[in-house]
N, C-alpha and C positions, 0 to 999 in steps of 0.2 A: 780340426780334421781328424779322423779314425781311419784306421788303416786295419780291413782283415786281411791277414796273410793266411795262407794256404798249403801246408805241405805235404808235398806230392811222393808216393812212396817210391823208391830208387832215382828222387829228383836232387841235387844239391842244394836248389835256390828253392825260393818262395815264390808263390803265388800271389800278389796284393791286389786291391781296391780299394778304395776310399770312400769314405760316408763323412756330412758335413756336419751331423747331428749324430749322438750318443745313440739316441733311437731305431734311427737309421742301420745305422751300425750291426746293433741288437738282430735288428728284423734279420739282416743277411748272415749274422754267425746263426743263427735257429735254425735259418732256412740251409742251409749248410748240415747243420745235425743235425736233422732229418732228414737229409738225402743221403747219409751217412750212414742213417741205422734203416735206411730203407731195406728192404732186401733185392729188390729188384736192381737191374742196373739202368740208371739213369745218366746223361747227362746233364753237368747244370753250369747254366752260361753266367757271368757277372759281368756288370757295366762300372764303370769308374768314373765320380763326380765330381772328381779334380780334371780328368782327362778325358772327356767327352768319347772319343774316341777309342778307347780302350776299352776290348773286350777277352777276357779269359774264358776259359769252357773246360771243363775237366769232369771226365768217369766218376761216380762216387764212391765206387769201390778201390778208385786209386790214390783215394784221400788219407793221409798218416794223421795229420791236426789242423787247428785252426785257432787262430787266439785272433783277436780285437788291441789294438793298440792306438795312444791318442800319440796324434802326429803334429807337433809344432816345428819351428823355426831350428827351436833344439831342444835336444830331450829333454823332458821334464824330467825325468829321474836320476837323471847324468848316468845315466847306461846305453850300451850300445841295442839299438833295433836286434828285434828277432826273439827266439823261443831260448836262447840261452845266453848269459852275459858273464866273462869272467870278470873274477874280484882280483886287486893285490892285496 
């Protein structure tokens, strides 16, 4: 499972959905940067395919980042989720 998170500018938290393939994945961080460098304002809605039900929707101009992350059981890196991980 892939997880893109979303950060929202003067948000704390992240934005996620899930994609079940690396491909998948791909197509929605694109489609994200390019609603990004659009100039217009758009909204863009994502669905989630872990969680059927799950719908986000967010400005594009209120977008800070967006990274892709694979999502197992436990982290493959032995780092903590998110855009920053402290070391000891």
């Amino acid at each position: 499972m892939f997880t893109i998170d979303i950060i929202v500018k003067y948000t704390p938290v992240s934005l996620s959905v899930e994609r079940k393939t690396l491909e998948e994945a791909e197509a929605v961080y694109q489609s994200v940067l390019e609603a990004v460098r659009s100039d217009s304002s758009r909204l863009i809605e994502l669905t989630c395919e872990k969680i059927p039900d799950k719908k986000v929707a967010v400005l594009n101009h209120e977008i800070a980042a967006v990274q892709i992350s694979q999502k197992s059981g436990a982290t493959a890196t032995g780092r903590a989720p998110g855009f920053v991980a402290l070391t000891s």
